[in-house]
N, C-alpha and C positions, 0 to 999 in steps of 0.2 A: 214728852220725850219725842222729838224728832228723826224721823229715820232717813237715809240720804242714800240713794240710789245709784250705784258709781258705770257708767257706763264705759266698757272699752273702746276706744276709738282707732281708729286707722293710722299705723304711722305712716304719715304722708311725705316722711322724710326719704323712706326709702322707695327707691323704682319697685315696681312689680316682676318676678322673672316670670321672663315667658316662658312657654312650656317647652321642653326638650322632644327631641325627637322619640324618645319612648316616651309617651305618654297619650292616654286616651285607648283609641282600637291597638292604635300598635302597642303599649304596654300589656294591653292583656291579652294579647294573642301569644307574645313573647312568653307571658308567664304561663298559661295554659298548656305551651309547648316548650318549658323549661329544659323538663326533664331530655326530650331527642334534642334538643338544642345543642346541650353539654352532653350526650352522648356522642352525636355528630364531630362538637369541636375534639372531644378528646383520640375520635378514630384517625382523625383529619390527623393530630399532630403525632398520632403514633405512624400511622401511614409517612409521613413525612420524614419524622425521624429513620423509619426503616428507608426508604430511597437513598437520602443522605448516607447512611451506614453503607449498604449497597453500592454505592457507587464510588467511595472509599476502599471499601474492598476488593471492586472491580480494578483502580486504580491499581492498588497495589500488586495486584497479579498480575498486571500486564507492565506493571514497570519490572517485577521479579523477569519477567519473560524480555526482557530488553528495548520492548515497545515504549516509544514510538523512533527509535534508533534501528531495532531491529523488525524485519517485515514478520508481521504475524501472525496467523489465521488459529482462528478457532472454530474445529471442526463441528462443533454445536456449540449453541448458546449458552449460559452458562444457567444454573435451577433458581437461580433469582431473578433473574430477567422473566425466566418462563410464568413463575408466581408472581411478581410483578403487575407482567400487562393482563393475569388470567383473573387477577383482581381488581385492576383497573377495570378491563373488560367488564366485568358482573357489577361492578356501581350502578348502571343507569339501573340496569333492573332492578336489584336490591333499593334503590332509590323511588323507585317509580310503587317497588311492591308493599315497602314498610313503611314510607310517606306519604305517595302519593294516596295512593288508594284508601289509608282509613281518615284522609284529612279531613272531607267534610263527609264520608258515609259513619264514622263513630260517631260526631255530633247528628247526625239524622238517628242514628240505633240508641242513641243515649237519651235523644230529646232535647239535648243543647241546642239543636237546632230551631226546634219549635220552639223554645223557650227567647232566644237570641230575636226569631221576627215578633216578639209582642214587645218588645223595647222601643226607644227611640228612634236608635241608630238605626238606619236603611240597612235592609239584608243586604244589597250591593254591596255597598261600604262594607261592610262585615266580611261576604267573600272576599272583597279584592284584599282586604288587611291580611287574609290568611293564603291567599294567591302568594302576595308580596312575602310572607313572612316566608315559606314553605320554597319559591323557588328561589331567593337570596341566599335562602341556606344548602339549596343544589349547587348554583351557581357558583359561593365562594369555594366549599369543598372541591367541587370536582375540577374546578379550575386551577387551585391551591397543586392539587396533585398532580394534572395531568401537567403543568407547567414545569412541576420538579420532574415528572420519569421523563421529560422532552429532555429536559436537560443532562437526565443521569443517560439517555440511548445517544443523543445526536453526536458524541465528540465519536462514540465507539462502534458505530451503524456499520461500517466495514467490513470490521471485524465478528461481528455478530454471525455473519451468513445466516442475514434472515431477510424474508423477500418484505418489503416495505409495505408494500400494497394491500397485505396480507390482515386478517383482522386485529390481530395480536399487537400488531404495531399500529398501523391504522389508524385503530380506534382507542389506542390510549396515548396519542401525541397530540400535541394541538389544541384545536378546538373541539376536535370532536368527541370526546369523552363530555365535557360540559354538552354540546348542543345535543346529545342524546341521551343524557339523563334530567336535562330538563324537558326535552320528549315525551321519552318513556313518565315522569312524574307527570307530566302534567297530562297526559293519558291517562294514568292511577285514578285521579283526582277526577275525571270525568267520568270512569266507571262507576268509581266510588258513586259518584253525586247520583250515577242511571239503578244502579244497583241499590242502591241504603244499607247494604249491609255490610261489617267491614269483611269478614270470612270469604264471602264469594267475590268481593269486590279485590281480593288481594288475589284470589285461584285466576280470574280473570283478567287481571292486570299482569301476574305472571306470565299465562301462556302467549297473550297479545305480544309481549316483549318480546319473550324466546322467536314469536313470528315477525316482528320489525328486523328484529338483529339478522334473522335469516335473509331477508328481503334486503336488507343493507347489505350482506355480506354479495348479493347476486347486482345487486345495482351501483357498487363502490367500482366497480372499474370503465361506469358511464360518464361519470364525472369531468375527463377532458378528453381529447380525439388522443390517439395512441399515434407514436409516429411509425414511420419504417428508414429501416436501415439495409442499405444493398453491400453485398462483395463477393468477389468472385467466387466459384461454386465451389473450387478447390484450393481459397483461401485462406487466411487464416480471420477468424472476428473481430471485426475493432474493438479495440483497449475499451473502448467508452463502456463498450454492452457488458462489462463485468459486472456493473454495479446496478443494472437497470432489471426493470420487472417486464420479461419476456410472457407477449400473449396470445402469440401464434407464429406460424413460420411455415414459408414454402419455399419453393423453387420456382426461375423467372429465365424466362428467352430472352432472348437482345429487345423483343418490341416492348417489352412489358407485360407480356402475358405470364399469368402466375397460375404453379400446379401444386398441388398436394405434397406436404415434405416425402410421401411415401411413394410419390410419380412411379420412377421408377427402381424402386427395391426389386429388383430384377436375384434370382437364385445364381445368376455368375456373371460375372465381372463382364464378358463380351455381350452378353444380354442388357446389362446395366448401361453400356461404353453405346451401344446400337439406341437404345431409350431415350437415352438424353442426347443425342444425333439425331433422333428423330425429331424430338419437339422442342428442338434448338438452346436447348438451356445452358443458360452460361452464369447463372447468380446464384444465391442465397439470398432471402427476403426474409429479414425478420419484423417481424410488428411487436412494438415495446413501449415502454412507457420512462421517461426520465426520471432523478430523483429530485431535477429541478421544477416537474411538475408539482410534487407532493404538496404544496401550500396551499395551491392552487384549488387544486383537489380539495382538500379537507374544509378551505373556507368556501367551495361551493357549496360542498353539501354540508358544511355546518347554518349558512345559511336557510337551506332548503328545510333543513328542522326547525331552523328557529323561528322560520316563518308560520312554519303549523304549527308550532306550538304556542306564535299567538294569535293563532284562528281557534284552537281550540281555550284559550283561556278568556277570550271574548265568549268564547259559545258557552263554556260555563258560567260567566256573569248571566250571560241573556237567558240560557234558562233557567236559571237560578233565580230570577229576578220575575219571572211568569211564572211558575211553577209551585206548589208548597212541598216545602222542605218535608 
């Protein structure tokens, strides 16, 4: 009796697929961070959805109010705007303190890490898959949203009486919410990687924020040169400066010389009338900021972060890649 050995062969009829874009490191970083993945996407569309809602209801209340037929002011802003930009605001941190920071100090405390450099794969490669994975998923959220509250603030900014420049707005129009919470994350991710542990690596990554965001809120109005606006002393303001973020102010002679708004606060009117006789003052000088400048502004310094943050994402590969995990 005969036995016949059948071997499979290749069907050569069909092409080979090449491998898709999740597959290899990127497949299993994805999967490994599954679970924040689809936590991330579903805040994202709930976030989303509440803007959209918001800004239907904003709608509505100012058409109830006759606007934009009839002139409108609202004497503060309304408690959704304020929850809004106050959680827009808190993204980078919350980004920087629940992502960044345990991304690679959990795999150093777990031992993924030491486990990951005795494979094939180059630990480089390894970092950068989970670099790329971690801030794609900063990036599209917080761009996703700040791109909707630009759109739910920009038609109704007017109205608001709220000063632009200010953090609240600021920092959640634009660019700048994405360019500093891929900052703030990717600062997490370098403590994490100095630290190894994720507890102290997240206390550390928190207060570091709370002090960027302070140091941002004192250096946001460096961002472009302020203009000045002149008019008579006992004038009335030009139309324009309604709408503008005033950042100082004094009083000015015919030459151009400029004095303290308080020059002369003189206790009576003939003391006041003799003061500005004296040092010849005939203007009003205000120093302010347009709101044609605002774009301006915001893609400097959203630059200005994203440039550190890829000095600091360089510097975690390099020492990442000298260093044992």
């Amino acid at each position: 009796m005969s036995t016949s050995t059948l071997t499979e062969q290749p069907d050569t009829g069909r092409s080979a697929k090449k491998p898709g874009l999740l597959h290899g490191l990127t497949w299993l970083v994805l999967r490994q961070h599954r679970t924040t993945t689809w936590i991330i996407a579903a805040l994202v569309v709930f976030g989303a959805a509440t803007i959209v809602y918001q800004r239907a209801q904003m709608a509505d209340m100012l058409a109830g109010m006759g606007w934009p037929g009839k002139d409108v002011s609202l004497t503060s802003p309304p408690r959704s705007y304020t929850y809004l930009t106050q959680t827009i605001g808190a993204l980078p941190v919350v980004l920087g303190v629940f992502i960044g920071a345990p991304l690679i100090a959990g795999d150093q405390e777990h031992g993924t890490a030491q486990l990951v450099t005795t494979q094939s794969v180059p630990r480089r490669r390894w970092l950068a898959a989970k670099l790329v994975w971690c801030l794609s998923l900063v990036l599209v959220s917080t761009a996703a949203l700040a791109a909707l509250f630009t759109w739910w603030w920009e038609p109704y900014r007017e109205l608001l009486s709220v000063d632009w420049l200010s953090g609240e707005t600021f920092d959640s129009t634009g660019p700048v919410p994405t360019a500093l919470a891929l900052f703030l994350t990717t600062c997490g991710i370098a403590i994490g990687m100095l630290l190894r542990r994720v507890l102290p690596a997240m206390l550390a990554t928190f207060f570091f924020a709370v002090f960027v965001q302070v140091a941002w809120g004192e250096f946001r109005d460096r961002l472009a040169t302020p203009r000045l606006a002149t008019y008579p002393l006992n004038g009335d303001a030009p139309a324009f400066l309604d709408h503008t973020v005033e950042t100082d102010r004094w009083v000015g002679s015919a030459d151009g010389q400029l004095y303290g708004w308080g020059t002369c606060a003189e206790q009576t009117e003939k003391a006041t009338n003799a003061c500005i006789k004296e040092h010849g003052i005939v203007n009003n000088v205000v120093e302010y900021f347009g709101y044609d400048q605002m774009p301006g502004m915001q893609w400097t310094g959203a630059a200005l972060l994203l440039g550190a943050t890829a000095v600091l994402a360089v510097f975690v590969l390099w020492w990442a890649s000298r260093r044992p995990l």
